[in-house]
C-alpha positions as CSV (number, residue, x, y, z in Angstrom):
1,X,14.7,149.2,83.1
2,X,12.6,152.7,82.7
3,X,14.8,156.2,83.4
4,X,16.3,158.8,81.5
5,X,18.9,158.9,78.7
6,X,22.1,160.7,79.0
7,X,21.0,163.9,76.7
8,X,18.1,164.2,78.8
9,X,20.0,164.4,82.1
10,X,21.8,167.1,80.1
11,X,18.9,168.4,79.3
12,X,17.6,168.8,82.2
13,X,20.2,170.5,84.2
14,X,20.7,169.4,87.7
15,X,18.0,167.4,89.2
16,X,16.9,168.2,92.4
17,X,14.1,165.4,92.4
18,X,12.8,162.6,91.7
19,X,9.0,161.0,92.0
20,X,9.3,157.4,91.6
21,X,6.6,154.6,91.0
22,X,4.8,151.8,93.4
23,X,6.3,148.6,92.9
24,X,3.3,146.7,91.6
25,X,2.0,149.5,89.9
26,X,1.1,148.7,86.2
27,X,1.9,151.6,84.1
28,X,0.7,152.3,80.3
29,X,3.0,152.7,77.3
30,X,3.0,156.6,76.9
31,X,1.4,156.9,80.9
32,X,3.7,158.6,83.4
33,X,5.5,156.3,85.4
34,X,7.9,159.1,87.5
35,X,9.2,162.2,87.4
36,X,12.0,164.6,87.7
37,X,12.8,168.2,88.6
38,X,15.5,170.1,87.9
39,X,17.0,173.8,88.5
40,X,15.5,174.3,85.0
41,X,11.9,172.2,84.9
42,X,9.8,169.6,85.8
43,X,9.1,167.0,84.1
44,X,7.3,163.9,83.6
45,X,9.2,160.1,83.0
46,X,6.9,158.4,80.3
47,X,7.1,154.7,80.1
48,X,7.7,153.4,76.9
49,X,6.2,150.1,76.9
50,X,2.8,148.8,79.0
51,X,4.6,147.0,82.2
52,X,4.9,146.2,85.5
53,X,7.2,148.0,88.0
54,X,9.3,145.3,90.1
55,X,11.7,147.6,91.9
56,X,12.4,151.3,92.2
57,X,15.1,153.5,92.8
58,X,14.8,154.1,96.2
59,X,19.0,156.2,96.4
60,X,17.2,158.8,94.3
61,X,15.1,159.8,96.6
62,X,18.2,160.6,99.0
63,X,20.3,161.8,96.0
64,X,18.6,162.7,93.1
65,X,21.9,164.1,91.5
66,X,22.3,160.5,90.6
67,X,20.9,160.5,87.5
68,X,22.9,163.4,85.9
69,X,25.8,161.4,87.0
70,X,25.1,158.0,85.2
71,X,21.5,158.3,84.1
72,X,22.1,154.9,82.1
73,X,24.0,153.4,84.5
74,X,21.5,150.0,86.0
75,X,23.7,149.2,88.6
76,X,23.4,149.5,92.2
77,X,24.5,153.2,92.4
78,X,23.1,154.2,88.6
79,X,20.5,156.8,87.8
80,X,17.9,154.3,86.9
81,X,14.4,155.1,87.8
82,X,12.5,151.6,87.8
83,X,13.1,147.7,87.0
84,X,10.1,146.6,84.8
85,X,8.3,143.2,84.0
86,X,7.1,143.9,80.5
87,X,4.5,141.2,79.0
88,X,3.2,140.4,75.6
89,X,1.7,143.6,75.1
90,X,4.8,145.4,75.9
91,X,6.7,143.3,73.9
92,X,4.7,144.0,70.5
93,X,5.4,147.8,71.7
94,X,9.0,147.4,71.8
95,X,8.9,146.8,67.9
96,X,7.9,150.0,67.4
97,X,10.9,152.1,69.8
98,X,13.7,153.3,68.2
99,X,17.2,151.3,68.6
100,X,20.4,153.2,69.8
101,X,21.4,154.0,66.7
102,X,18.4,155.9,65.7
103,X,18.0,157.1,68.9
104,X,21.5,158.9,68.7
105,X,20.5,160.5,65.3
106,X,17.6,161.7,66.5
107,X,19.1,163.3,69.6
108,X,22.1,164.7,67.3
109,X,20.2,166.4,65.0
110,X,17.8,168.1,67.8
111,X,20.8,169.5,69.0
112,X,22.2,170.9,66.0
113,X,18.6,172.7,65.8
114,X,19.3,174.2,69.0
């Protein structure tokens, strides 16, 4: 699953749209595979890992508030952006991704700078 952690739905602010993939489409590690507006910017959804969308989205495009509601949520009615087929390649690249744990740190300590 690609979309947007909690802090960045905070982040963002409100989000007023979202751009979502073709199913099919192949997408890059690093390469855009969405993106979101907001009351306060726009901005681009990177994919992580090289990959494969399967499905998309498509509530967000009827009510993009979705994602500031449960951004992680990969139900039915979450904020996810895209479901993803990841292969080899993709799979090396998750080695290099930080875990939850590190993840939190990192976004912690970003806003303590702020």
């Amino acid at each position: 699953m690609v979309g947007i952690s909690e802090y960045a739905a905070e982040q963002l602010g409100d989000v007023v749209y979202v751009e979502l993939p073709e199913v099919g489409k192949i997408v890059q590690g690093g390469d855009s595979i969405g993106a979101v507006e907001s009351v306060k910017s726009a901005s681009d959804i990177n994919s992580p890992v090289t990959c494969k969308v399967m499905h998309i989205n498509t509530a967000l495009e009827e009510k993009p508030g979705i994602i500031n509601q449960v951004p992680e949520d990969d139900s039915a009615g979450g904020g996810w952006i895209a479901k993803v087929e990841v292969d080899a390649e993709g799979i090396k690249q998750l080695e290099g991704l930080m875990d939850f744990e590190a993840y939190q740190a990192f976004t912690e300590s970003a806003a303590e700078d702020h």
